[in-house]
Residue frames as qw, qx, qy, qz and C-alpha x, y, z in Angstrom:
[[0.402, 0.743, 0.464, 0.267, -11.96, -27.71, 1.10],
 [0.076, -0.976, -0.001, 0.204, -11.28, -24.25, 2.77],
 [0.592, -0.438, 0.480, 0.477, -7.14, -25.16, 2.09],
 [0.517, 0.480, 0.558, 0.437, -7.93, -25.34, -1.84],
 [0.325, 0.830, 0.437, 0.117, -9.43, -21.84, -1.95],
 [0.235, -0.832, 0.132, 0.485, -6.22, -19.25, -2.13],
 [0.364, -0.284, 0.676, 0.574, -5.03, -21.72, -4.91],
 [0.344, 0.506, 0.780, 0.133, -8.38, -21.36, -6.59],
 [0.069, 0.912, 0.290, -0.280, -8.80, -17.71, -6.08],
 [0.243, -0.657, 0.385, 0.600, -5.14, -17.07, -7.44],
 [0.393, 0.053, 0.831, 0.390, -5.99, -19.28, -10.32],
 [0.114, 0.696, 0.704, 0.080, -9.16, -17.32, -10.84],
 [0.160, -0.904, 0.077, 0.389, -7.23, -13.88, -10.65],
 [0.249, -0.523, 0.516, 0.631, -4.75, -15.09, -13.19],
 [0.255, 0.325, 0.819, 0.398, -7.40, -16.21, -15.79],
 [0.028, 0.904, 0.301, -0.303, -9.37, -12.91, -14.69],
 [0.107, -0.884, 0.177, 0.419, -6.49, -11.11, -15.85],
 [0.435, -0.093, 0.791, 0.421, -5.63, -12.90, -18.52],
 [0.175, 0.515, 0.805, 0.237, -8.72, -12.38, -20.07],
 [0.154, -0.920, -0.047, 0.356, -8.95, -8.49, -19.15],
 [0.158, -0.595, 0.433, 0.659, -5.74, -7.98, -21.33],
 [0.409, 0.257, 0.806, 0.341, -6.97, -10.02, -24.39],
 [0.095, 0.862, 0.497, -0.002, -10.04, -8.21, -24.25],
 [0.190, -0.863, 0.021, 0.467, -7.37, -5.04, -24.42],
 [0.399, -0.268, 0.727, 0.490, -5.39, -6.08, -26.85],
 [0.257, 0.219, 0.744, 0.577, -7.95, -6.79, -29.30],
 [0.007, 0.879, 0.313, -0.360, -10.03, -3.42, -28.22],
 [0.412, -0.709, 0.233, 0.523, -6.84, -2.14, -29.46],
 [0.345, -0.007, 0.753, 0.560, -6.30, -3.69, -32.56],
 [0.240, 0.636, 0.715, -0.167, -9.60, -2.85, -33.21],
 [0.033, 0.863, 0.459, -0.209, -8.71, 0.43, -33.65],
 [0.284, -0.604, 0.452, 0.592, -5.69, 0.61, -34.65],
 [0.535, 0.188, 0.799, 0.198, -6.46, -2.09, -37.83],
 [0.423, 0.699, 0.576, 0.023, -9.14, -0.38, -39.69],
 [0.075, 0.968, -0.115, -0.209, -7.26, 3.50, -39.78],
 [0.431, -0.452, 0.610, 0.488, -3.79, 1.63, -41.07]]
């Protein structure tokens, strides 16, 4: 099991952070959108 978890934790760091920039991105738009 223990072998799986570096590929689980990287997988779970690149969907972490995947999901952190979205969530920026459309923080962004947010705010940019309405004043254009």
């Amino acid at each position: 099991m223990f072998e799986y978890l570096p590929e689980l934790m990287k997988g779970l760091h690149t969907s972490l952070t995947l999901t952190v920039a979205s969530l920026i991105v459309a923080l962004i738009l947010a705010l940019i959108l309405p004043s254009s």
